[in-house]
C-alpha positions in Angstrom: 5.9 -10.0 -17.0 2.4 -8.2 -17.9 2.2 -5.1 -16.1 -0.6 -3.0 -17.8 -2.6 -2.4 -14.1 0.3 -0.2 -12.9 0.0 3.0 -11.5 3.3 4.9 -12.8 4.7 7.9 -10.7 7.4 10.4 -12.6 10.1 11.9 -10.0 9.6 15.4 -8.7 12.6 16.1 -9.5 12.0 15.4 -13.6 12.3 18.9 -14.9 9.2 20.5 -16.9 10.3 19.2 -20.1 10.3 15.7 -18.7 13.1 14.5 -20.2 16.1 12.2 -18.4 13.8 10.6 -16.3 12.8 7.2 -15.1 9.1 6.6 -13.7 8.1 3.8 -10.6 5.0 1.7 -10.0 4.8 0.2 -6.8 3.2 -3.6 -5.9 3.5 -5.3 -2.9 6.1 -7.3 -4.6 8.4 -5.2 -6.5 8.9 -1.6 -8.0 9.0 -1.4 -11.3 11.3 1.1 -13.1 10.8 2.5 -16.8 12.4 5.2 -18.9 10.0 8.0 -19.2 10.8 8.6 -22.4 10.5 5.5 -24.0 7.3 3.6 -22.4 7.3 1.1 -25.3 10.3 -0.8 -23.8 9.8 -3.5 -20.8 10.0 -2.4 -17.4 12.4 -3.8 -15.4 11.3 -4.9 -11.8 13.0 -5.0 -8.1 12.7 -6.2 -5.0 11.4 -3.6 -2.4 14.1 -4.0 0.3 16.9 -3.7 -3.1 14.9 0.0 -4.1 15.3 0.8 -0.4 19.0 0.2 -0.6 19.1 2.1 -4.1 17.4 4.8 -2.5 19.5 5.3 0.6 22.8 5.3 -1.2 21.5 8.0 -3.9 20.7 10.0 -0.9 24.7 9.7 0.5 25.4 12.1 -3.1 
């Protein structure tokens, strides 16, 4: 999948050095996840309603 039109987004919670850290795009049809620190390798992509369920159970700790 060719993704070279997405907008990438680094967590807030990345510390300054920016290390250990994935970044998100968002579309209408996925988000797409990459490694910060290694840009060069292919994005993986989810559903929207499977990053929501991601996201709620990181939030249970």
């Amino acid at each position: 999948m060719s993704t070279p039109e997405l907008v990438w987004y680094k967590s807030s919670y990345s510390s300054a050095q920016g290390d250990s850290c994935i970044e998100v795009a968002v579309t209408e049809q996925a988000i797409h996840v990459r490694d910060s620190k290694d840009v060069s390798r292919a994005p993986f992509a989810v559903r929207r309603e499977c990053w929501a369920h991601f996201v709620d159970f990181a939030a249970l700790g």
